[in-house]
C-alpha positions in Angstrom: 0.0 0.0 0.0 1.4 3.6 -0.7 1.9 5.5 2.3 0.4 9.3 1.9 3.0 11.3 2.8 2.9 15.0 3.8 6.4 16.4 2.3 7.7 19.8 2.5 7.3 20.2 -1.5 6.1 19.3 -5.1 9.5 18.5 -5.7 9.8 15.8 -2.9 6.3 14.4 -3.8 7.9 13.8 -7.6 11.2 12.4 -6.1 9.2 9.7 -4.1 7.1 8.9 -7.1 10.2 8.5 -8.9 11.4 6.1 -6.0 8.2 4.0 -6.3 8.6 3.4 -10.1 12.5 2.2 -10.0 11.5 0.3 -7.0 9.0 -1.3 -7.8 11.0 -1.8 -11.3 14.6 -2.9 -9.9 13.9 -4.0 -6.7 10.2 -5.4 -5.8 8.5 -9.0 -5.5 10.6 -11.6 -6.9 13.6 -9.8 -7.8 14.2 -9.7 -4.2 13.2 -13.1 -3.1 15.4 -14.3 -5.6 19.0 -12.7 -4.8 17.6 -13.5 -1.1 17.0 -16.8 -1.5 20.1 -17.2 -3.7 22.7 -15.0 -1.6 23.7 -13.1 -4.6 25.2 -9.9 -5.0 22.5 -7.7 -7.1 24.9 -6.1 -10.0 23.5 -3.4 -11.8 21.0 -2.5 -8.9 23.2 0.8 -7.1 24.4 1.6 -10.8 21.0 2.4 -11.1 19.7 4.1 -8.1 22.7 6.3 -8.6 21.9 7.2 -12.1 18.4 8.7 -10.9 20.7 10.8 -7.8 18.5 8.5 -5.4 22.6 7.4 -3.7 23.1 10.9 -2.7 20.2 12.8 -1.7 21.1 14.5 1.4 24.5 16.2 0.2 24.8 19.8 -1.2 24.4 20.0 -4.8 27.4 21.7 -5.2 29.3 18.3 -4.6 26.9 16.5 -6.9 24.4 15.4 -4.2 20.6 16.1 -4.6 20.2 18.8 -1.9 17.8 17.3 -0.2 15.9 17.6 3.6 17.0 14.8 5.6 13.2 14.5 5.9 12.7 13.8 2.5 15.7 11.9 1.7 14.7 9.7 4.4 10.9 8.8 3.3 13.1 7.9 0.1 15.4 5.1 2.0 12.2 3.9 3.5 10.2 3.4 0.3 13.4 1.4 -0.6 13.3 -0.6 2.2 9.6 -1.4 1.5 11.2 -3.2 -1.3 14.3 -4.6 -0.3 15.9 -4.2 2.9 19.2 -5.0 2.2 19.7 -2.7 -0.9 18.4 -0.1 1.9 20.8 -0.7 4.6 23.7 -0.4 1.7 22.1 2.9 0.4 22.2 3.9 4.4 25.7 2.9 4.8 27.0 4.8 1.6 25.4 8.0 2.6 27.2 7.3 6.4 30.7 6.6 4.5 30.1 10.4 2.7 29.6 12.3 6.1 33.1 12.5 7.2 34.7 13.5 4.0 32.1 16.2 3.9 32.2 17.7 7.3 35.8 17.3 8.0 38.0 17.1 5.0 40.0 20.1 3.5 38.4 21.7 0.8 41.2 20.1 -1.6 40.1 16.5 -0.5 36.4 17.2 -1.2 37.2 18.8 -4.5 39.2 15.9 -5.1 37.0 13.0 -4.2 33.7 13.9 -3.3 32.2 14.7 -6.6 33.1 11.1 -7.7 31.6 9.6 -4.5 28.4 11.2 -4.9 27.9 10.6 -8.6 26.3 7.5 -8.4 28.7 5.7 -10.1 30.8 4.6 -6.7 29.4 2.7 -4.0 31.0 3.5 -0.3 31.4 1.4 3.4 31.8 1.9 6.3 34.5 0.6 8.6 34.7 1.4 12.2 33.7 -2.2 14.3 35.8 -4.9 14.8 35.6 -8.6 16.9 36.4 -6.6 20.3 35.3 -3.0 19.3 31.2 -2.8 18.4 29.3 -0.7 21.0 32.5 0.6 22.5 34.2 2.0 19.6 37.2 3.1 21.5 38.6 -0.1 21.8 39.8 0.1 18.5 42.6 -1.9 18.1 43.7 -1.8 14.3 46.6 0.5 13.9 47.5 3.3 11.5 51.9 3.9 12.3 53.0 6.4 11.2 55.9 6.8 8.2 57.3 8.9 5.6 54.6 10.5 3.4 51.9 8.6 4.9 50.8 5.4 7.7 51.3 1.8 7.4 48.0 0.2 8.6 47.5 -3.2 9.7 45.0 -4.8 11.8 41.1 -6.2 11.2 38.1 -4.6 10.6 34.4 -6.4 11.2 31.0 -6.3 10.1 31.1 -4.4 6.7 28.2 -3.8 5.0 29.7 -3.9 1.3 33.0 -5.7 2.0 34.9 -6.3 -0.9 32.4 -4.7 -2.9 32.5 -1.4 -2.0 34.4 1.2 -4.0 36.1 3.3 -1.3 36.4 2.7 3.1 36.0 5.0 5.8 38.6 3.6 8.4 39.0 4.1 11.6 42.6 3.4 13.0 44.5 3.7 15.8 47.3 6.7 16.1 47.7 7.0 19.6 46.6 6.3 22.6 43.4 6.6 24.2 40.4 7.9 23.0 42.1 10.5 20.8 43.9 8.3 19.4 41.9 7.1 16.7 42.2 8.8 13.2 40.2 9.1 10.0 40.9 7.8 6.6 39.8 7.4 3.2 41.0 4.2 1.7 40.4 3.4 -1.7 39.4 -0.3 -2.9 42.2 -0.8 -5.0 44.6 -0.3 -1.7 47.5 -2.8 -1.7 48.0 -5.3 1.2 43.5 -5.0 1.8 41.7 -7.7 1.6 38.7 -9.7 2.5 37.3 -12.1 4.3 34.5 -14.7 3.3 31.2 -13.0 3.4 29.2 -13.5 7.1 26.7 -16.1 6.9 23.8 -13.9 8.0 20.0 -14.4 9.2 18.8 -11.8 6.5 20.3 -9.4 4.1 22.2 -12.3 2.7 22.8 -10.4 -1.0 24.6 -8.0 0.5 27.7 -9.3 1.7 29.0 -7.7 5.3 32.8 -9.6 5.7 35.9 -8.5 8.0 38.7 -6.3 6.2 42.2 -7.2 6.5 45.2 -4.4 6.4 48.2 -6.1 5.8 51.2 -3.0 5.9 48.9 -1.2 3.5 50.0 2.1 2.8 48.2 5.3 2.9 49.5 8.5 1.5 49.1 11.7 4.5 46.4 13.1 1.9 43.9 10.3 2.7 43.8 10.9 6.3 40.3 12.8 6.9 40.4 15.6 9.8 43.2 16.0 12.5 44.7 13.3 13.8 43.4 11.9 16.9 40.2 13.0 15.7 38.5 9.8 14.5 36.3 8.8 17.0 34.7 12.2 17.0 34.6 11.9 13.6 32.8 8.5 13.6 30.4 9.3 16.4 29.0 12.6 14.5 27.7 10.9 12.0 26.2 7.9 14.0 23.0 9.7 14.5 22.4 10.4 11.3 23.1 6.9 10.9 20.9 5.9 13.2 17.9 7.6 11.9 19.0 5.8 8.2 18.4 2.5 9.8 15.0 3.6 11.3 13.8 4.6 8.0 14.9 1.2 6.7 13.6 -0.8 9.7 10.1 1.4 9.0 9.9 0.2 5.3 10.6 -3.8 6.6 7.6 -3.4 8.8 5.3 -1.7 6.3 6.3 -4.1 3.8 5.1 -6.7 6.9 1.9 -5.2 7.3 0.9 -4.6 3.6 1.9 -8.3 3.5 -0.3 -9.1 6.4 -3.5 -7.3 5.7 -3.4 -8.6 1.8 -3.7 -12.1 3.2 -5.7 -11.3 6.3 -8.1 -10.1 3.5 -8.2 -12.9 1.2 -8.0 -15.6 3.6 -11.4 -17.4 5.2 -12.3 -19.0 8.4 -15.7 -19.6 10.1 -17.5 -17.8 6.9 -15.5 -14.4 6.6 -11.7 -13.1 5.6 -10.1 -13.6 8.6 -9.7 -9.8 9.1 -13.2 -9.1 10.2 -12.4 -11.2 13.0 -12.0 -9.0 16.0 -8.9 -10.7 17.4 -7.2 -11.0 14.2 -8.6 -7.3 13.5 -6.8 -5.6 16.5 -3.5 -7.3 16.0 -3.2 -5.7 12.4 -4.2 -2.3 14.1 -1.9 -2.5 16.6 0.7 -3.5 13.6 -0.3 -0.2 12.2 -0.4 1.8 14.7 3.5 0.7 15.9 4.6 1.3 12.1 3.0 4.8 12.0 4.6 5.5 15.2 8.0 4.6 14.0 7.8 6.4 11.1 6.3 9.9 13.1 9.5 9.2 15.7 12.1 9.1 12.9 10.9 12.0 10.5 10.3 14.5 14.0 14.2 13.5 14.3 14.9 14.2 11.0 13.2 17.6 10.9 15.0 18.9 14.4 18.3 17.6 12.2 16.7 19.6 8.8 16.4 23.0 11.2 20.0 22.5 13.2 18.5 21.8 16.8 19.9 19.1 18.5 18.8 16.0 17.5 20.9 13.2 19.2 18.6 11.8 22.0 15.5 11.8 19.4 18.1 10.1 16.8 18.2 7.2 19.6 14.3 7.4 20.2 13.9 7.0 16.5 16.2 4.1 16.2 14.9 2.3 19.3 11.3 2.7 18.5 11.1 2.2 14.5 13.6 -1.2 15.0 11.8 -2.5 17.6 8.3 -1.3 15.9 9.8 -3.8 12.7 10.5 -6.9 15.2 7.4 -6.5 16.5 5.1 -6.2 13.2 7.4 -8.5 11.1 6.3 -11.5 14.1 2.7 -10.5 14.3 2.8 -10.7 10.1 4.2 -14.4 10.6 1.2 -14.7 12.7 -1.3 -13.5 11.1 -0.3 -16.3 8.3 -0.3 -19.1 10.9 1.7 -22.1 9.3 2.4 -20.7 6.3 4.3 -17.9 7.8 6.5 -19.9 9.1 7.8 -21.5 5.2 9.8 -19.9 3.1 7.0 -19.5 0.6 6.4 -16.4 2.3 7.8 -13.0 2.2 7.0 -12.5 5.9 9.3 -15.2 6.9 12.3 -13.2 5.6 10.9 -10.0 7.1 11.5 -11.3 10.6 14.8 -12.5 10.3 15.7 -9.3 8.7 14.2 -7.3 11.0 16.4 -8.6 14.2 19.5 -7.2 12.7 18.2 -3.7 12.5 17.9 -3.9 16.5 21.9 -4.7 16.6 23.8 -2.5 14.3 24.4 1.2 14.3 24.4 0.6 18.1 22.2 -2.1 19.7 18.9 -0.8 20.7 20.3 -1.3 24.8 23.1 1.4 23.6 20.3 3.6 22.3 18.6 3.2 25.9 21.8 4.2 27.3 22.1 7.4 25.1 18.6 8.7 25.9 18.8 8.1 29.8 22.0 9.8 30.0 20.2 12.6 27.9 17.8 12.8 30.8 20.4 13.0 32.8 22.0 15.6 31.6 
């Protein structure tokens, strides 16, 4: 069903009608379920979201992005999501991976590189986790040394969404001790001594492989360092929020996509004399399914619009993410339900809607992080 939305202009209501008809073109029904069901890598699909500027919608035009509200660009992810989670979460990432050369790189390096990033021709990852550093990120233990002209980097990275795949790394390395010791850099594909691991054999979002990176004395030139060294981690944690709000959009079109699901069936299905959705009991769980989707998606475009009008944002970034991820768990196993058996088989969308949904309560920050954030907002 196509969510009415109330956007801030005639040119966002075109851009999500434009995101419907590629969506629905590239990404819907069985293209999906196939790559899913397959594990395999959807080539051709980014090439063309970027064509129609849908990879970066949120970045000055100046640079090549689309100039768009975070609002708006957000409602786009989701309608993506709707479709295809996975391609979502990628589309999420890449517009993460563009934030730090944006806000913190010298007018040179942006000049340089940006305009390429943001094309749509280049697909971008992020890489700050690794096996000992996920909710604390200052435990990272990879390391960037120092040398003539540039650093030598070795160490492991984790959980990449895009690994091997991607066309440029943000990397966060360690240059000294501490918490300002981390540092910033841009790190090409083509890098020698990276390399990948197998891809991570995953509950959901299996075409989109996420793998470890391996630096093996690979050299960066001083140029690709982003910001000041010793600056990473405030690098990395500025644009979490806005990360965090990505993944609530995207955890807001999984559960749609659960309900629209749910409520086709619920319609067409029969018991006792009547589709089961005149039942009462069958009847108030789908309302309660929408009513938790159209909270999440109220929680994540209010955090959007404090972000679109420079207020501070952060605690409602982590309201956002805790309520529209948790919203998507919630709806994706009531959908199951609402199928009975059949839910439960893999002839069903719904079953894959649930096992993607979990992950979006685990990565950018684990929704008992997000609790964290918000009570030490109070706090405050």
């Amino acid at each position: 069903m196509a969510v009415e939305r109330l956007l801030p202009s005639d040119e966002a209501h075109d851009l999500i009608q434009l995101t419907r008809e590629i969506a629905d073109k590239v990404l819907a029904g069985p293209v999906a379920d196939e790559h899913e069901r397959a594990e395999t890598y959807p080539e051709g699909v980014f090439a063309t979201l970027g064509a129609a500027g849908l990879l970066s919608l949120p970045y000055p035009e100046q640079w090549g992005g689309g100039g768009q509200p975070y609002e708006v660009y957000l409602q786009v992810l989701e309608e993506i999501a709707a479709r295809w989670a996975a391609v979502a979460v990628a589309v999420s990432v890449h517009s993460l991976s563009c934030h730090p050369l944006l806000a913190f790189g010298t007018e040179e390096q942006k000049q340089r590189w940006l305009p390429d990033m943001l094309g749509g021709s280049q697909i971008g990852a992020y890489s700050l986790s690794e096996a000992q550093a996920g909710s604390d990120a200052a435990a990272v233990a990879c390391a960037a040394t120092p040398v003539e002209d540039g650093y030598r980097i070795n160490g492991t990275k984790a959980w990449i969404t895009h690994g091997g795949r991607a066309d440029f790394y943000n990397l966060f390395a360690r240059t000294g001790e501490g918490t300002r010791g981390i540092s910033c850099f841009l790190v090409p594909k083509d890098t020698e001594g990276l390399s990948f691991g197998k891809p991570e054999r995953k509950m959901g979002l299996a075409a989109i492989p996420t793998t470890t990176a391996h630096y093996d004395d690979a050299f960066l030139p001083s140029e690709r360092r982003i910001g000041a060294e010793g600056q990473g981690l405030h690098i990395a944690l500025s644009a979490l929020d806005s990360g965090r709000l990505g993944i609530a959009a995207v955890a807001t079109g999984l559960a749609q996509a659960a309900l629209d699901e749910a409520v086709a069936y619920a319609k067409e299905r029969t018991a006792f004399g009547k589709p089961i959705v005149e039942h009462q009991g069958l009847g108030f769980l789908l309302a309660d399914m929408a009513a938790a989707v159209d909270s999440a998606r109220a929680t994540y475009v209010d955090a959007a619009r404090r972000r679109d009008a420079g207020l501070e944002y952060s605690r409602q970034a982590s309201v956002a993410k805790l309520v529209a991820t948790d919203a998507a768990m919630r709806v994706t196993t009531d959908a199951v339900q609402v199928f009975g058996g059949y839910g439960y088989t893999r002839d069903f969308r719904v079953e894959r809607y649930m096992r993607e949904a979990k992950i979006t309560q685990i990565f950018e920050g684990t929704n008992q992080i997000q609790r964290l954030v918000i009570a030490r907002s109070l706090a405050r």
